[in-house]
C-alpha positions, -999 to +999 in steps of 0.1 A: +192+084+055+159+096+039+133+106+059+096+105+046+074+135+061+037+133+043+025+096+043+005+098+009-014+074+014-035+085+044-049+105+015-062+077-010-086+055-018-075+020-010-087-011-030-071-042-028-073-076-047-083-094-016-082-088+023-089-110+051-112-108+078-096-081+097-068-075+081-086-046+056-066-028+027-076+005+048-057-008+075-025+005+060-037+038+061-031+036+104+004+038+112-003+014+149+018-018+142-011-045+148-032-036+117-021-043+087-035-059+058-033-097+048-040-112+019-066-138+014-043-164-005-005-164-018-015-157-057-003-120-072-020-098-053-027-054-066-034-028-041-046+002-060-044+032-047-064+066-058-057+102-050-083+128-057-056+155-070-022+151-085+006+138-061+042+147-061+056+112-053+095+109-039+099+075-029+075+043-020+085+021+010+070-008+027+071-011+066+069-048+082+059-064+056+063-103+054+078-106+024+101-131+009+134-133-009+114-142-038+090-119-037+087-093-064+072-063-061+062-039-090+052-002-088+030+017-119+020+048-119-004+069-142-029+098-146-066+103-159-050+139-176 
């Protein structure tokens, strides 16, 4: 078991592709269950996130998410330096 201490992305900008009525990107940034954030149709969607300094990243997960077996999921990562 790996247990994740700093949540990363209670530190970032959030900007998503789309988000519906109250279902905002920044919702993912609250760790209460009942917001999340929903897309606003079933095309590829990107959720950018950006970090005023440099982050030291160990692992990414996604909590209750409603994802299917098809579903692909792709993580990039770069810097402005």
């Amino acid at each position: 078991m790996r247990l994740i201490n700093d949540d990363l992305i209670q530190y970032a900008t959030l900007s998503a592709t789309s988000g519906a009525a109250g279902f905002a990107i920044a919702n993912v940034q609250n760790d209460l269950r009942g917001k999340t954030w929903r897309s606003t149709t079933l095309a590829d969607q990107t959720i950018t996130a950006t970090f005023a300094a440099t982050q030291m990243l160990d692992g990414i997960a996604l909590a209750l998410t409603n994802l299917t077996s098809s579903a692909t999921i792709r993580a990039k990562f770069f810097t402005n330096t």
